[in-house]
C-alpha positions in Angstrom: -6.7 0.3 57.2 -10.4 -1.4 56.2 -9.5 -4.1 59.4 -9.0 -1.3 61.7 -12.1 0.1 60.1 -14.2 -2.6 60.8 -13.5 -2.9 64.4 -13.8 1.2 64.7 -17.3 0.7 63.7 -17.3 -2.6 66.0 -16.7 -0.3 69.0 -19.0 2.7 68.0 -22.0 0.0 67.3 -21.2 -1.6 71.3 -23.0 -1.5 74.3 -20.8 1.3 74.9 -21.5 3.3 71.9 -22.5 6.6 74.0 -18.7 6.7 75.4 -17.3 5.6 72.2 -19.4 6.7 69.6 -18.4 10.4 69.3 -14.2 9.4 69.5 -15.0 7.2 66.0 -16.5 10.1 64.0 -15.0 13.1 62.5 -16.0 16.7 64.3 -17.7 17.2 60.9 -19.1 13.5 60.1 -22.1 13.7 58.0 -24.6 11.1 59.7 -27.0 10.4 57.0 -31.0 9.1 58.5 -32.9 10.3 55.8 -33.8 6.8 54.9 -35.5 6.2 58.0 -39.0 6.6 58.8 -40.5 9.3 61.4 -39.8 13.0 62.6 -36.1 12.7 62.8 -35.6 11.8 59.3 -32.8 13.5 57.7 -29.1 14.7 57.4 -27.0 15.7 60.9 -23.6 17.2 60.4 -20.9 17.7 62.8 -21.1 16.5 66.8 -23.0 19.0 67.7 -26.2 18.5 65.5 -25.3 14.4 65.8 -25.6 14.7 69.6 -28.7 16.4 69.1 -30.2 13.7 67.2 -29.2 11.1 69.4 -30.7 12.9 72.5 -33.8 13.3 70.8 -33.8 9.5 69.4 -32.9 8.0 72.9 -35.0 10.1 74.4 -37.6 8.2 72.9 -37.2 4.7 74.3 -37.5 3.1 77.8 -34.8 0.9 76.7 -33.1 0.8 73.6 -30.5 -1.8 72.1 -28.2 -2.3 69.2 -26.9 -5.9 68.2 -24.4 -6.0 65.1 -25.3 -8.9 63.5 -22.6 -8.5 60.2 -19.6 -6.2 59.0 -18.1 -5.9 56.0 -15.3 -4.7 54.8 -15.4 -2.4 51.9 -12.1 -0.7 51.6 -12.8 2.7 53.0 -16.1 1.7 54.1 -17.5 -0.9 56.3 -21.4 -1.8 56.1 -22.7 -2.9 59.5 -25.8 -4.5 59.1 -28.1 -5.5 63.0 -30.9 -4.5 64.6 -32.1 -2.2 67.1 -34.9 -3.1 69.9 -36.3 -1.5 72.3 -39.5 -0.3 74.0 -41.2 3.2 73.6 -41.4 5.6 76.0 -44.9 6.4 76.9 -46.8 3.5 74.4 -44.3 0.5 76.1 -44.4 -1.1 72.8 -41.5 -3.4 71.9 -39.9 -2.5 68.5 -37.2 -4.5 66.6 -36.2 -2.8 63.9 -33.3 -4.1 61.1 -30.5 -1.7 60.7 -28.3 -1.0 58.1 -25.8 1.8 57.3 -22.5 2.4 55.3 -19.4 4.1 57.9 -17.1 5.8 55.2 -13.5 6.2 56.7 -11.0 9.0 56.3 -7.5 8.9 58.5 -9.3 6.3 60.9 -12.1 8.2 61.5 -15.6 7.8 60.4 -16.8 10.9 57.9 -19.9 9.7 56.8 -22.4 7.5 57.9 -25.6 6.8 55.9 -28.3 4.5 56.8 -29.7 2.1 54.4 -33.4 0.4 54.0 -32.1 -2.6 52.6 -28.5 -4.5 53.0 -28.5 -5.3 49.0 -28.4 -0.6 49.0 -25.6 -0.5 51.4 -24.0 -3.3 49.6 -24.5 -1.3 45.8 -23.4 2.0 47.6 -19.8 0.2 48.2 -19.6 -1.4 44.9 -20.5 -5.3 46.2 -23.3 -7.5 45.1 -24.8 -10.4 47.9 
């Protein structure tokens, strides 16, 4: 299932990852931020608390985009390496930020997703090397 993996995350990543997002993940996915810098730093679980986070993160930006540059296919993961841009709400400052993060896949759906500093972490977390 890893090439149906891939183009789950594919979908969930898109320009329309607030209607597709939510069908890609588990009810109880684990979506792992605690790598990443500021106040919402830490570990969401379920839709609920993952909706939450994204209202708060979103409600942060005037505009806000995600452009997969790379997946791979690890089995039952896929690492899906971009970047996100956008400009803050209130400041108006542009931001382009790389992003990195291991989807973990059970029965086609995503269980666990944890974001990553670097792309040579994501890469160890799956068992590849670059």
């Amino acid at each position: 299932m890893s090439r149906e993996n891939v183009e789950v995350v594919r979908r969930a990543s898109g320009r329309d990852m607030a209607t597709t997002f939510f069908d890609s993940v588990d009810p109880e996915v684990e979506f792992d931020v605690s790598s990443s810098p500021g106040p919402l730093a830490g570990v969401y679980r379920g839709h609920a608390d993952v909706r939450e986070f994204f209202r708060k993160w979103m409600g942060s930006w005037e505009d806000y985009e995600l452009e997969v540059e790379e997946l791979i296919d690890a089995g039952d993961s896929v690492v899906m390496v971009g970047w996100e841009r956008g400009r803050g709400k209130g400041s108006g400052i542009r931001v382009e930020n790389r992003v990195v993060s291991v989807w973990t896949f059970r029965n086609g759906k995503a269980i666990r997703i944890k974001r990553f500093s670097e792309r040579a972490e994501a890469l160890e977390a799956v068992g590849l090397r670059e």
